[in-house]
KETI-713015 format. One line per 4 residues: their letters; for each residue z, y, x of C-alpha. Coordinates in Angstrom, 3 decimals, decimal comma. Example, Ala and Ser with C-alpha at 12.3 -4.5 7.8 and 13.67 -1.06 7.14 Angstrom:
<lopas>
as = 7,800 -4,500 12,300; 7,140 -1,060 13,670
</lopas>
This chain:
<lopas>
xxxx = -4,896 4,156 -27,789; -8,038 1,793 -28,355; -7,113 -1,593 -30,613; -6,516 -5,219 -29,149
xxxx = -8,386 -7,957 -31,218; -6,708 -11,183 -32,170; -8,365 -12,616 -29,009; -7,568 -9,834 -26,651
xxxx = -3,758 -10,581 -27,646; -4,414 -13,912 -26,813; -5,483 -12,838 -23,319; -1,834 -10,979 -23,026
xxxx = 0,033 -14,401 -22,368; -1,589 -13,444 -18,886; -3,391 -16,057 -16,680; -6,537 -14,333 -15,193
xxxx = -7,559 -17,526 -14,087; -8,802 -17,641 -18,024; -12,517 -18,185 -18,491; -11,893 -15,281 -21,320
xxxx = -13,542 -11,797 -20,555; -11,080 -8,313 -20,988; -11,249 -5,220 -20,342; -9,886 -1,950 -22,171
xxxx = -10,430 1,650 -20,980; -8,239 4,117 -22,090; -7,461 7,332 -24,186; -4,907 9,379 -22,177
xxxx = -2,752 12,219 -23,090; -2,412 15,693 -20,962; 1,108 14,123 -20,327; -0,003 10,969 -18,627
xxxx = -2,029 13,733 -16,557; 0,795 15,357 -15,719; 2,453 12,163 -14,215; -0,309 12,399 -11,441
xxxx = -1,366 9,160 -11,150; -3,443 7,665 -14,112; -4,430 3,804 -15,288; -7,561 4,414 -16,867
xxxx = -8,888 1,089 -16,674; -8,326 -2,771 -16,286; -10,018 -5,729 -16,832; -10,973 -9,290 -15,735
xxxx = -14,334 -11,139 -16,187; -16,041 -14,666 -15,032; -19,841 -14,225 -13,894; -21,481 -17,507 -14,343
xxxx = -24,366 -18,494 -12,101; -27,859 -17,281 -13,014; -25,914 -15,055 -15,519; -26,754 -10,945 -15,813
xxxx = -24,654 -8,958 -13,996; -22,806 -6,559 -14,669; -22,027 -7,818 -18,046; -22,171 -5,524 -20,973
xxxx = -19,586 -4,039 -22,568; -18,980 -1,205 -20,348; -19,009 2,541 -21,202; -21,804 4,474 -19,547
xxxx = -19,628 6,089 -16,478; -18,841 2,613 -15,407; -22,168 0,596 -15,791; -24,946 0,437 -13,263
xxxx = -27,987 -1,875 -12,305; -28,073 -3,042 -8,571; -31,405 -1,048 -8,277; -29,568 1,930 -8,495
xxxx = -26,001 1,814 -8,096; -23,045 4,001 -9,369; -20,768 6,606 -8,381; -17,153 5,983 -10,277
xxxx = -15,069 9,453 -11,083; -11,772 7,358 -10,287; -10,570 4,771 -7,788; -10,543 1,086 -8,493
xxxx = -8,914 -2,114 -7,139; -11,353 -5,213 -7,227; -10,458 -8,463 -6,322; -12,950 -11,357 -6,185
xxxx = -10,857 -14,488 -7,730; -13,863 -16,602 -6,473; -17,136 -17,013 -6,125; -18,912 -15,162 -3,084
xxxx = -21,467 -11,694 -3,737; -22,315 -8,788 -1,594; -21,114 -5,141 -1,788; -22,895 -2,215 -0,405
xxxx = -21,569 1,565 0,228; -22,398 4,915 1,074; -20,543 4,712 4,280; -20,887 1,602 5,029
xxxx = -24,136 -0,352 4,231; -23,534 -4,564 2,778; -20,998 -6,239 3,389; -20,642 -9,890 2,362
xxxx = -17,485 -10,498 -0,007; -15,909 -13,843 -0,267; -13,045 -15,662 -2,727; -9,812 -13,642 -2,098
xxxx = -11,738 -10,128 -0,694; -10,631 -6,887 -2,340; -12,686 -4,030 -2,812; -11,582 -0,290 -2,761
xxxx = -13,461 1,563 -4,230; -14,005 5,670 -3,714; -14,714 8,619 -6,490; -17,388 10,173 -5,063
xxxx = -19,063 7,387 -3,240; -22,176 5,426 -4,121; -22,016 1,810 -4,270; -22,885 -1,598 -5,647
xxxx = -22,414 -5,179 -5,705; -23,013 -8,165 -7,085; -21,902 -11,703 -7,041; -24,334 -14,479 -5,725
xxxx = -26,798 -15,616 -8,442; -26,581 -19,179 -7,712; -22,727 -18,825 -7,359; -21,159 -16,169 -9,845
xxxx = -17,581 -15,255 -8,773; -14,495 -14,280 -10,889; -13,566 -10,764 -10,869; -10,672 -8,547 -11,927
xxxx = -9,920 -4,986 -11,521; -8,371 -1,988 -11,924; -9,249 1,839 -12,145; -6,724 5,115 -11,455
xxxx = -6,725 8,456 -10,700; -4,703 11,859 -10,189; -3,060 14,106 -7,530; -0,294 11,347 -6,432
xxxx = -3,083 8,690 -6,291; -5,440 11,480 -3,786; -2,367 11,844 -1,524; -1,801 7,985 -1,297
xxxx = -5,674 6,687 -0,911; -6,920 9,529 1,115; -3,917 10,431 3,805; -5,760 8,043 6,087
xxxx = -4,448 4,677 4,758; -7,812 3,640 3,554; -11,710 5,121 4,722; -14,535 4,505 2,575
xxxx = -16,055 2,716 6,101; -13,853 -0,362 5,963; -13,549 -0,477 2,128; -12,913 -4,900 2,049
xxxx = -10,197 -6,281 2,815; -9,707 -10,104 2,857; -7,441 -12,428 1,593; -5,783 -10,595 -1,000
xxxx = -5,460 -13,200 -3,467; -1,641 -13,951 -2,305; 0,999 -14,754 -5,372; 2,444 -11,371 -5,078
xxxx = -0,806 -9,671 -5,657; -2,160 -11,800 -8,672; 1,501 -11,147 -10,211; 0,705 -7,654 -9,986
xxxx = -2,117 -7,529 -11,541; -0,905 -9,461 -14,122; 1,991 -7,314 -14,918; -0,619 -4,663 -15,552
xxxx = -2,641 -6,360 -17,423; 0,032 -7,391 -19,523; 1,442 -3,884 -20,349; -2,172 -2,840 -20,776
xxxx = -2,722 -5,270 -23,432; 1,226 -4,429 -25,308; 1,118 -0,430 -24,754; 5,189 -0,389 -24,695
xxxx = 6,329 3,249 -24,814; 5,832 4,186 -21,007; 3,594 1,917 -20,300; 1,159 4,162 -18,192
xxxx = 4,178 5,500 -15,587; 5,455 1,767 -15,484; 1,738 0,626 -14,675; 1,837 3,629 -11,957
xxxx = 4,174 2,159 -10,167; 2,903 -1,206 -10,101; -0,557 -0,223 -9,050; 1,618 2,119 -6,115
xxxx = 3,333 -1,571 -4,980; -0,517 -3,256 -5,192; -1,973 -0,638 -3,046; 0,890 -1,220 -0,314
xxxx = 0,526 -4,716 -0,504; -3,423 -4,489 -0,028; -2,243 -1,769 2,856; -0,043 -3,687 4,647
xxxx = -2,604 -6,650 4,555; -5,227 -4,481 6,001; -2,961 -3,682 8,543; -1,744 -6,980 9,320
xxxx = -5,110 -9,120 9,448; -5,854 -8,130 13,450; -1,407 -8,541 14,880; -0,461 -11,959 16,007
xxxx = 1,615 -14,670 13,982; 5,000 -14,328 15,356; 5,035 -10,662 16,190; 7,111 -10,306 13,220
xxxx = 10,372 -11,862 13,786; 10,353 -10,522 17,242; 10,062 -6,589 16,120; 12,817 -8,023 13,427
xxxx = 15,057 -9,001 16,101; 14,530 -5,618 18,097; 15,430 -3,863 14,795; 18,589 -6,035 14,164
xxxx = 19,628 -5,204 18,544; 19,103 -1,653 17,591; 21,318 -1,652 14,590; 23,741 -3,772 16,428
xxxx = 23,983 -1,867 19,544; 23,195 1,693 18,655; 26,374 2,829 20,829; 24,486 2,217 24,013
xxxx = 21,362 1,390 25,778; 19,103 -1,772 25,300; 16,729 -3,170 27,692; 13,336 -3,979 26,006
xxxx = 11,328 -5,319 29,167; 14,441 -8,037 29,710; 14,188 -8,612 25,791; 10,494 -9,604 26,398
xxxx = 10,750 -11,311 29,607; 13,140 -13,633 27,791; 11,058 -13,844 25,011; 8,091 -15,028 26,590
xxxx = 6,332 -12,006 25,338; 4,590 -9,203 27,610; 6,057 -5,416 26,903; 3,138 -3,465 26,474
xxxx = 2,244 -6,136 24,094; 5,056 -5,846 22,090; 5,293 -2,093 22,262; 1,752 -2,051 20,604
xxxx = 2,256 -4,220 18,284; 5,765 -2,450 17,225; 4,389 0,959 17,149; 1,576 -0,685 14,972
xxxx = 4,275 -1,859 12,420; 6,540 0,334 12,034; 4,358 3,893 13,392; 6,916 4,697 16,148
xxxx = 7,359 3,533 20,211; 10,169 1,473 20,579; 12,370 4,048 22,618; 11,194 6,616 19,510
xxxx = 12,643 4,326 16,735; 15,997 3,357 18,211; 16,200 7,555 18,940; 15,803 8,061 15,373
xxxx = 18,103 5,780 14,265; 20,775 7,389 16,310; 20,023 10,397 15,240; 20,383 9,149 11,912
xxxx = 23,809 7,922 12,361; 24,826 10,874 14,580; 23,919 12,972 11,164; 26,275 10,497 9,021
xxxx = 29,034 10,864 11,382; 28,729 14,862 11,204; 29,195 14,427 7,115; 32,169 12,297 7,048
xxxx = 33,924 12,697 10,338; 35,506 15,938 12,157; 34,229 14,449 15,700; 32,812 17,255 17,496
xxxx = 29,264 16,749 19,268; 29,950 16,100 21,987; 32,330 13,210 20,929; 29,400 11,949 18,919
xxxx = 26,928 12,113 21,846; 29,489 9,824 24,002; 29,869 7,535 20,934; 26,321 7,099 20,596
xxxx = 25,371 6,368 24,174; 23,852 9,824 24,993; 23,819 10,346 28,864; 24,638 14,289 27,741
xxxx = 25,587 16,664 25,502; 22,777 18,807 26,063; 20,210 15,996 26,029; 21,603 14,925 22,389
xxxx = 21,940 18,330 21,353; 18,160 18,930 22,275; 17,135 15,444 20,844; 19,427 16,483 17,617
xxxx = 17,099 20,117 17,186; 13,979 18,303 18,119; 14,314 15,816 15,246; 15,857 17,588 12,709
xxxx = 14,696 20,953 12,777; 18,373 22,192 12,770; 21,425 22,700 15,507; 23,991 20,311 15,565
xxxx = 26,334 23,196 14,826; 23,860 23,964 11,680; 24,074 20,886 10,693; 27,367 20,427 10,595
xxxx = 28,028 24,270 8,333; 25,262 23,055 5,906; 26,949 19,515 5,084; 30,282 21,785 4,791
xxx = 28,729 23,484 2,337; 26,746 20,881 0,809; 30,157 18,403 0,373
</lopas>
C-alpha cells in the first residue's frame, strides 16, 4: 500500500473541516477484488477562490480540464463541504451545486464540474467499485439523470466519511472490507435522503404509529381510514406516503407481517393451520392458506415438513 507522510498522519486525527489537502489512491490485492466491493480512493481538498481547479496531484484516470471533461472507471461519493460550483453530465446537462450537495458519480458517464471562481468550495470524496457495489448503485436506487442530492452534510454523514478516511490513512489489517461497509451505510444514508427530500415533516411518526398498531394488533383487523380521520390526515395521503417509505400498501405490509408470524408459529408450535388462521384474524382457512402460498412460495403443509426437518 502507498506511504503516509508525516503530514498525511497528521491529517488522520480526522477533521475534514482542515484547510490541509489528502488524498491517497490505492494498490489492491485480487483478494480485496474478490470481496466485491472496492475503496479505491478518498480524499478531501479546499479550492480557494481564483485558484486552478482541479488541483494537481491526481493520477491521469482521475484528472480532467473543464474543456473536456472525464469519464471515471469507478463510482464516487462527492460532497461539497462549502462553497457553491456547477456540475454537468451526460444525462443530465448543469446543474448548480450548493454547500451540503452530494454528487454521484457514474463509471461510464461523462462529466465535469467545478467550483465558482470567485467562491471556491470545500470538497471531499470517495471512489469504489465491484460486483456488490453494481447491484447496489444500479438496481434503480440511483439514475445518472438526478445524480445531486442536497443537504447531505448531516453529522451522520461527515462521521462517515471520516471513519473512512481515518482507516484509509492507518491501513489496519481489514481495513478495505471494514471501509466497504461504511461506504454501504453512506450510500443508504445519501438514499434515504434522496428519498426523503419531496414527503412531508410529520409523515414519519404517523407511518411509526401504524407500524407499532400492526405489531400490536396483528390478531385482528385495523381500520386505517378511522386511524387517519382521527389523525387529521387524508388516507390516500398517507397510503402514498407509506408505500413510499417502506415499498409496500398498507393492507400489503400488515399481510406480510402476519404471514411472518404465522411462519414462527408453524416452527415452534403444533397449532394446525387452521388454528393459526383464526389466531391471526384470517376470515378463512382457505384465504390464509392462499395468502400463505402466494407469499412464500410454499404450502402451509410444506412449510410446516421443511421446518420439521430443518429443527
Amino acid at each position: 500500500m502507498s506511504s503516509n507522510t508525516e503530514n498525511d498522519k497528521k491529517v488522520a486525527q480526522i477533521d475534514i473541516n482542515l484547510n490541509v489537502d489528502f488524498k491517497k489512491y490505492f494498490v489492491l490485492s485480487e483478494i480485496d477484488h474478490k470481496w466485491g466491493f472496492v475503496i479505491s480512493d478518498v480524499g478531501h481538498c479546499k479550492v480557494l477562490p481564483y485558484s486552478n481547479y482541479p488541483p494537481d496531484g491526481h493520477p491521469t484516470s482521475h484528472m480532467f480540464s473543464w474543456d473536456k471533461g472525464r469519464v471515471l472507471n469507478e463510482y464516487q461519493l462527492v460532497l461539497i463541504m462549502d462553497g457553491q460550483g456547477i456540475y454537468e453530465g451526460a444525462s443530465t446537462g448543469a446543474k448548480n451545486l450548493n454547500s451540503g450537495d452530494a454528487i454521484i458519480l457514474f463509471p461510464g458517464e461523462w462529466h465535469r464540474y467545478k467550483p465558482l471562481k470567485k467562491m471556491g468550495w470545500t470538497e471531499i470524496w470517495i471512489g469504489f467499485y465491484g460486483e456488490m457495489a453494481d447491484i447496489v448503485m444500479q438496481n434503480s436506487f440511483f439514475q445518472k439523470e438526478n445524480p445531486i442530492v442536497n443537504n447531505c452534510s448531516n453529522i451522520l454523514i461527515r462521521n462517515l466519511y471520516s471513519s473512512i478516511f481515518q482507516l484509509a490513512m492507518d491501513e489496519p489489517f481489514g481495513y478495505q472490507k471494514t471501509s466497504s461497509g461504511l461506504c454501504l451505510q453512506l450510500i443508504a444514508e445519501i438514499h434515504n435522503l434522496q428519498n426523503k427530500k419531496n414527503s412531508i415533516v410529520g409523515d414519519d411518526s404517523n407511518i411509526s404509529k401504524v407500524k407499532y398498531l400492526m405489531n400490536k394488533n396483528i390478531d385482528r383487523s385495523i381500520n386505517l381510514k378511522n386511524f387517519c380521520l382521527n389523525n387529521g390526515i387524508s388516507y390516500s395521503k398517507f397510503r402514498a406516503d407509506f408505500k413510499y417509505q417502506t415499498g409496500l400498501a398498507p393492507l400489503q405490509y400488515f399481510i406480510l407481517l402476519k404471514i411472518e408470524k404465522a411462519k414462527y408459529l408453524f416452527k415452534t408450535t403444533d397449532l394446525k393451520a387452521k388454528q393459526i388462521a383464526y389466531q391471526l384474524g384470517f376470515s378463512s382457512e382457505h384465504y390464509f392458506c392462499r395468502l400463505f402460498k402466494s407469499k412464500t412460495g410454499m404450502t402451509t403443509k410444506e412449510f410446516k415438513e421443511n421446518s420439521s426437518v430443518i429443527n
